[in-house]
C-alpha positions in Angstrom: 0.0 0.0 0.0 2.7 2.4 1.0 4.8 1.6 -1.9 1.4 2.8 -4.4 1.2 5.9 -2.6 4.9 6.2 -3.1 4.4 5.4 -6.7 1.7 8.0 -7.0 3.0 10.7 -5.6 6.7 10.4 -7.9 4.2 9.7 -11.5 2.8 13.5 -9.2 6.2 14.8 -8.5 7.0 14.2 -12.6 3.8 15.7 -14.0 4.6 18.6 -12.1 7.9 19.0 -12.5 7.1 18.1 -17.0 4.8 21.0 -16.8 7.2 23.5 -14.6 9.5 23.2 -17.5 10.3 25.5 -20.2 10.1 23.7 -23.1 7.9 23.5 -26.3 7.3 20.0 -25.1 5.6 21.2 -22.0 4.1 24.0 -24.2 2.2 21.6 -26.9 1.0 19.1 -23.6 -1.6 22.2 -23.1 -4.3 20.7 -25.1 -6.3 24.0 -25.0 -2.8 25.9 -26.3 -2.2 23.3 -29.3 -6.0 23.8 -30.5 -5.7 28.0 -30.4 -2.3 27.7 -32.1 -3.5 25.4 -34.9 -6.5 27.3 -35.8 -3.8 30.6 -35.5 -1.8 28.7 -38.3 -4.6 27.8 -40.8 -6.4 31.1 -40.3 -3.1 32.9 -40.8 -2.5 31.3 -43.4 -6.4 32.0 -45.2 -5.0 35.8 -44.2 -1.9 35.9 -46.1 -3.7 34.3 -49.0 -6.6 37.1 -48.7 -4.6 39.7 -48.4 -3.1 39.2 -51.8 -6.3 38.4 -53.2 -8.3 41.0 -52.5 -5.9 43.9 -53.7 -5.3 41.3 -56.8 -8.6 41.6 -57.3 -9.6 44.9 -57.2 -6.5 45.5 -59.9 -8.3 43.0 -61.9 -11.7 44.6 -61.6 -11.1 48.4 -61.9 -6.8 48.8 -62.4 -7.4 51.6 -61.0 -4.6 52.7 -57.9 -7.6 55.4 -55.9 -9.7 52.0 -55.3 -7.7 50.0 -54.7 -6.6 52.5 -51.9 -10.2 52.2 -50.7 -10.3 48.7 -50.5 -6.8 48.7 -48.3 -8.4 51.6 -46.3 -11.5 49.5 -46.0 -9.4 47.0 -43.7 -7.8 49.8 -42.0 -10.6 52.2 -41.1 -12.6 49.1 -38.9 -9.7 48.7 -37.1 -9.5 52.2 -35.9 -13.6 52.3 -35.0 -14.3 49.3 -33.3 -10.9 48.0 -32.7 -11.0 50.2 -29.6 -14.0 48.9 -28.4 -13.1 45.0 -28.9 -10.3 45.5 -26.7 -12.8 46.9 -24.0 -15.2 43.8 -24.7 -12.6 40.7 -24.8 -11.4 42.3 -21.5 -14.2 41.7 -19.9 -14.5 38.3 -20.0 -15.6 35.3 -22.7 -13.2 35.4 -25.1 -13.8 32.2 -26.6 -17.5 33.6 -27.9 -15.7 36.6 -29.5 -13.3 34.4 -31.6 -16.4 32.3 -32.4 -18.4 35.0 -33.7 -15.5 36.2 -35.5 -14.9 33.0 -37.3 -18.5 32.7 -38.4 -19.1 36.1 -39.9 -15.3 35.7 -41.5 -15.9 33.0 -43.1 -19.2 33.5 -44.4 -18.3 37.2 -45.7 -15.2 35.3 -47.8 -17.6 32.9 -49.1 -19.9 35.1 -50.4 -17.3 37.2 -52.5 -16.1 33.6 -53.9 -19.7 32.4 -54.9 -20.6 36.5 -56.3 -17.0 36.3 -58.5 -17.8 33.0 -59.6 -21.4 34.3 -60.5 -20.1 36.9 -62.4 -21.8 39.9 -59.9 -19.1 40.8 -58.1 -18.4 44.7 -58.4 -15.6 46.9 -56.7 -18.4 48.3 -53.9 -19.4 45.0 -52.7 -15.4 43.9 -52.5 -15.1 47.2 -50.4 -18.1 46.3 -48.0 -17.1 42.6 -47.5 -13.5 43.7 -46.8 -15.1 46.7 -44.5 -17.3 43.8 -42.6 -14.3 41.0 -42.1 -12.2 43.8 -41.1 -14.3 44.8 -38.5 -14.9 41.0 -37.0 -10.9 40.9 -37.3 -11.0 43.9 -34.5 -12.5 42.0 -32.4 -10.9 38.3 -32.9 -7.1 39.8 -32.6 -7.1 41.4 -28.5 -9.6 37.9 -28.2 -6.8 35.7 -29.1 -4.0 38.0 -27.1 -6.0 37.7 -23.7 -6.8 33.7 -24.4 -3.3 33.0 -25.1 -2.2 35.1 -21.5 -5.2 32.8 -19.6 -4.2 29.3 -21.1 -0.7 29.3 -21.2 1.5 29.7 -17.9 3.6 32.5 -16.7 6.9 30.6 -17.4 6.1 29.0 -20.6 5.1 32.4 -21.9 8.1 33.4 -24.1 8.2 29.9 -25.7 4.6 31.0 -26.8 5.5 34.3 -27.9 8.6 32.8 -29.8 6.2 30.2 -31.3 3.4 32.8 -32.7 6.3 34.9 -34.5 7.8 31.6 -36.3 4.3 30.9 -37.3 4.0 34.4 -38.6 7.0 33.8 -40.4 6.0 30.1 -41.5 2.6 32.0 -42.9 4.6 34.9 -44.8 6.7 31.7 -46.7 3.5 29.9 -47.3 0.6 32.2 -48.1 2.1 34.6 -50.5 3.3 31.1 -52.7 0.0 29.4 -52.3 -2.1 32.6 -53.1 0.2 32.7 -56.5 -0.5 29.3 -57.6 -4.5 30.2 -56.6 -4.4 33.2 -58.0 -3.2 31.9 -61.4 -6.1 29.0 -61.2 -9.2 31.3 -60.0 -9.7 34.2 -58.0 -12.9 32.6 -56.9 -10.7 29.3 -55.4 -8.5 31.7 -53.7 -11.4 33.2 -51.5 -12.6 29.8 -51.1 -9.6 28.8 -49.7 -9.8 31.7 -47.4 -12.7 31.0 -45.9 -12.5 27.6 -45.6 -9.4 28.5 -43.2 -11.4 30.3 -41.1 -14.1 27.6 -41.2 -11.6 25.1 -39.8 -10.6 27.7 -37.3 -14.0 27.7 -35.9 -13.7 24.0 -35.5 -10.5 23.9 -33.4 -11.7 27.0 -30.8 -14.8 25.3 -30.6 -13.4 22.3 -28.4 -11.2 24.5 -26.3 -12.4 23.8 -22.9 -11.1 26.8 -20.8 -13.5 27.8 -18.1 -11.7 31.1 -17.8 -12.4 32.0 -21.4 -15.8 31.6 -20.7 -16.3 33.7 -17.8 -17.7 37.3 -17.7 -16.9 40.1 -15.6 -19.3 40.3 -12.7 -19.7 44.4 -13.2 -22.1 45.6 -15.9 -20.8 47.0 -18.8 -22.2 50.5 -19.0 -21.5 53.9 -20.5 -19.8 54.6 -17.7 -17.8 51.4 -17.2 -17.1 51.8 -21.1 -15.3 54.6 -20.6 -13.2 54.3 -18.1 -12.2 50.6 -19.5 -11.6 52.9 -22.6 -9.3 55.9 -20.8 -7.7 52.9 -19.4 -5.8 51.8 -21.7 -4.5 54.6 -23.2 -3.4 55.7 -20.0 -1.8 52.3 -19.5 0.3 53.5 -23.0 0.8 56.9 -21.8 2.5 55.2 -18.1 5.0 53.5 -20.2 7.8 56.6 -21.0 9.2 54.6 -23.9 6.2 53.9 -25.6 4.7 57.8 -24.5 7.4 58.9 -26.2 7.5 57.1 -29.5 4.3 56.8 -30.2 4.2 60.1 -32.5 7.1 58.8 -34.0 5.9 55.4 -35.2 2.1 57.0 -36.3 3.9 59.1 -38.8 6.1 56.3 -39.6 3.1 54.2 -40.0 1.6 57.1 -42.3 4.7 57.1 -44.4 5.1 53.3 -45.4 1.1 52.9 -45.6 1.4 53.6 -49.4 3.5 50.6 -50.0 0.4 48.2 -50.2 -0.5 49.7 -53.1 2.8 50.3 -54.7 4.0 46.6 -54.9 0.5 45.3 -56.5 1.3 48.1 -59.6 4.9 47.9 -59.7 5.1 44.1 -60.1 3.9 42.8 -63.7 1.8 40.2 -62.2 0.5 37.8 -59.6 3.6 35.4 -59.9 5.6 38.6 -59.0 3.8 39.8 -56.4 4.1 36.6 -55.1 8.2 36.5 -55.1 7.8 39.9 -53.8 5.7 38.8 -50.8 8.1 35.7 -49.7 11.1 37.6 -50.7 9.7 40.5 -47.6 8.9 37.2 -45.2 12.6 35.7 -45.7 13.8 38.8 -44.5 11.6 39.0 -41.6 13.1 35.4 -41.1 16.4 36.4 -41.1 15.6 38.9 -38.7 13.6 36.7 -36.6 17.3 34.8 -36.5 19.8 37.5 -35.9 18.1 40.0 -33.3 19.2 37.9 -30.4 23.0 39.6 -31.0 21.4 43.1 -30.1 20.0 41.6 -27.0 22.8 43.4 -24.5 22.3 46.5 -26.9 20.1 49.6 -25.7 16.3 48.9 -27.2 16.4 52.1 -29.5 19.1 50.4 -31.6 18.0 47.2 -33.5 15.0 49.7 -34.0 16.6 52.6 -35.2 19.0 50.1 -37.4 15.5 48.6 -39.0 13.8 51.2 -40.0 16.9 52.6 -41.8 17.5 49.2 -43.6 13.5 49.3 -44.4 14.5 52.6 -45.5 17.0 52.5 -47.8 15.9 49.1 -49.2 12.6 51.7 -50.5 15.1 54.2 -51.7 16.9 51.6 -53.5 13.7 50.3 -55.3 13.0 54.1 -56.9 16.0 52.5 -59.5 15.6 49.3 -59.9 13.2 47.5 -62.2 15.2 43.6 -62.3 12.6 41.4 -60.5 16.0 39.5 -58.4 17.3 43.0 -57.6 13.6 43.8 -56.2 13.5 40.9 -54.5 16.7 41.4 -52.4 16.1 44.6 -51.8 12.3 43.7 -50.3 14.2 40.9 -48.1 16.5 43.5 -46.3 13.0 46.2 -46.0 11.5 42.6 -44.5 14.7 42.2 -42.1 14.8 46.1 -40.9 10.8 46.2 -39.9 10.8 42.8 -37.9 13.8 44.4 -35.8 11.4 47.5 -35.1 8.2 45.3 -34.6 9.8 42.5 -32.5 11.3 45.7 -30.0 7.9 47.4 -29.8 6.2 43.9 -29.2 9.0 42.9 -26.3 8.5 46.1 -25.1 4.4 46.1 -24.8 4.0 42.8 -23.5 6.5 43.2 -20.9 5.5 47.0 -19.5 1.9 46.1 -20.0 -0.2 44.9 -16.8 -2.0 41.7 -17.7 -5.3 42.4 -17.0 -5.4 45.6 -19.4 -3.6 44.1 -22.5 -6.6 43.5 -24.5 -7.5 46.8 -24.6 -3.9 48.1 -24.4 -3.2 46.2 -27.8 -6.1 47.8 -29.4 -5.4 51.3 -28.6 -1.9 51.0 -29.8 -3.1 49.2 -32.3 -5.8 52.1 -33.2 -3.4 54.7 -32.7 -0.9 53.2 -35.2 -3.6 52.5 -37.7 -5.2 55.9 -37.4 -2.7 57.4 -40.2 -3.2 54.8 -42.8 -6.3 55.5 -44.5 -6.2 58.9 -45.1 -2.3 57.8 -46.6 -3.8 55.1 -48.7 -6.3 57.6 -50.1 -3.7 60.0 -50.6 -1.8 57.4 -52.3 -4.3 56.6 -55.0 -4.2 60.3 -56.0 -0.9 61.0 -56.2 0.1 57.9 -58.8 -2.1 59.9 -61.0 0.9 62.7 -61.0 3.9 60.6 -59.7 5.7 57.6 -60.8 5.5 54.8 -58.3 9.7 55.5 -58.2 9.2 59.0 -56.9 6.6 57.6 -54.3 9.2 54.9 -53.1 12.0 57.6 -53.0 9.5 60.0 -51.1 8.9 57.8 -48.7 12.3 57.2 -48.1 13.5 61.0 -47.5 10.3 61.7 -45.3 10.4 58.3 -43.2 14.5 59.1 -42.5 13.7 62.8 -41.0 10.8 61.2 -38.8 13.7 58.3 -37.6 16.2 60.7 -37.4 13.6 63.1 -35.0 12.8 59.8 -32.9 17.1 59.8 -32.5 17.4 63.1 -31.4 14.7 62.8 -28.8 16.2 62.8 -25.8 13.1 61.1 -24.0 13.5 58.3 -26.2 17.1 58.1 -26.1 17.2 58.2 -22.0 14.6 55.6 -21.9 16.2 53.4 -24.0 19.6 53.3 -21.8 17.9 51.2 -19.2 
């Protein structure tokens, strides 16, 4: 008898200690984990894959650059009204209901622009509504999937997590520009139904997470008044951090300055095969990046930022003379390099200054904050091909976007911060 209890408690003792560890191992033994993160990768993929797709197709429709900027700031514009208010929603408890909903609606949005190309009725308003609508349900699924990920996965297996959703971002950007090329080439129509089959089987793995703390709702009633002071929250949450206060101008008109770019690779490539190259040439830079920014890890935090954004940078510059599809290629996997060394920084930086039980809504206002310059550059965009090469644009960008880095140097808010 004594030796069974001994028995039990060791098999105890090694459960525990299999779980304490840091590992991937004791990562993927979270059953709850392993079903988010695979329904992450397919519906990551079905992004990647509708991203290219939808401008694709609004170049096939109209070739016109103005909407195609409205169907970019379709996806943008969402983000920046409801966004916001997700992040106040998802905070307050079940989580999994929001990435359920979001699913759904997704899915069925995608399916209905396949079956109206196939039909022959699709026209460019109905693309920019259906991307206005998935956008929005996008809002609210990302800070959803932030928080569920903080509730499920433990404290010391958190980084492995982190480490895992940026090498299946990076997985994704090799796969889903090379799958939407070879979809694109067969049928726009299979593309989108590709896409929302993703989202589909999405749906399916959430569905049998069984979390009871992504179910649970907060025991105050949301109000007007509760609303808004969930809402001031977490922009003053931002505005407490003194690195992020002080960037934050800095990156919105950075963010405003390289919005354009969505638009200028869909009309400076030939076609989709091109785009596509151009899409997995950006992701093997981010890779790379992904790789190397360990060696600035004893560095001060502005640096591998700084040093991104002037490889991203001058990789633009460098594009205003180039036309050689290998040359643009290189020159988009050093851009892809430079802005993972700037977004990995400001992602260490938010998850780590950023109390736990205000992320959701933290993520979406620096989320809505960073978005809030895009559309009116996208619509700006449009007009301005109509006078300007797409050359001059890229080597605009580049002269404008090195005086806003070079401002963000000199600050010496930023630059203090940034010694600790």
């Amino acid at each position: 008898m004594s030796k069974t209890v001994l028995e039990s408690n060791l098999s105890k003792d090694i459960v525990e200690s299999d779980e304490k560890k840091d590992s991937y191992k004791a990562l993927f033994a979270i059953k709850n984990y392993s079903l988010l993160i695979a329904g992450q990768l397919v519906s990551a993929i079905g992004d990647g894959v509708y991203a290219l797709t939808l401008i694709w197709t609004m170049k096939v429709l109209t070739g016109s650059a103005v909407l195609m900027s409205f169907v970019l700031a379709g996806e943008i514009i969402p983000t920046i009204i409801f966004g916001i208010f997700a992040g106040v929603l998802v905070d307050r408890g079940n989580q999994k209901k929001y990435m359920l909903i979001a699913d759904i609606f997704r899915g069925l949005v995608i399916l209905s622009i396949a079956l109206l190309l196939i039909g022959g009725y699709l026209s460019p308003w109905m693309l920019i509504v259906a991307t206005i609508i998935t956008s929005s349900f996008n809002a609210l699924f990302s800070p959803a999937k932030t928080v569920a990920i903080r509730k499920i996965v433990p404290e010391h297996l958190m980084a492995r997590a982190q480490s895992l959703s940026a090498t299946i971002q990076t997985i994704v950007g090799l796969l889903a520009p090379a799958i939407a090329g070879v979809l694109i080439v067969y049928s726009l129509p299979t593309a989108f139904i590709f896409n929302a089959a993703t989202f589909f089987i999405s749906l399916i793995c959430i569905a049998f997470i069984k979390q009871k703390s992504l179910t649970e709702k907060s025991e105050t009633k949301l109000n007007f008044k509760n609303f808004s002071v969930d809402l001031k929250t977490g922009l003053k949450t931002i505005i407490a951090v003194p690195i992020l206060r002080g960037m934050i101008v800095y990156l919105v008109l950075i963010n405003f300055m390289l919005a354009p770019v969505s638009i200028l690779f869909p009309m400076f490539v030939k076609n989709a095969s091109e785009l596509a190259i151009v899409q997995i040439a950006f992701a093997i830079g981010i890779l790379i990046g992904s790789l190397t920014i360990n060696f600035f890890s004893k560095t001060k935090k502005i640096i591998p930022m700084i040093l991104g954004l002037i490889l991203l940078l001058g990789a633009f510059a460098t594009l205003a003379f180039v036309e050689n599809i290998v040359v643009v290629a290189l020159m988009v996997s050093i851009a892809g390099l430079g802005s993972i060394f700037a977004s990995i920084i400001l992602q260490t930086l938010f998850m780590i200054k950023v109390p736990r039980e205000v992320l959701g809504r933290s993520q979406s206002t620096m989320r809505v904050l960073l978005e809030s310059s895009k559309p009116i550059s996208l619509l700006l965009t449009g007009t301005l091909l109509a006078h300007f090469s797409i050359s001059n644009l890229f080597l605009g960008i580049s002269i404008f976007g090195s005086i806003i880095v070079l401002l963000m140097v000199l600050n010496p808010a930023i630059s203090k911060e940034s010694n600790e």
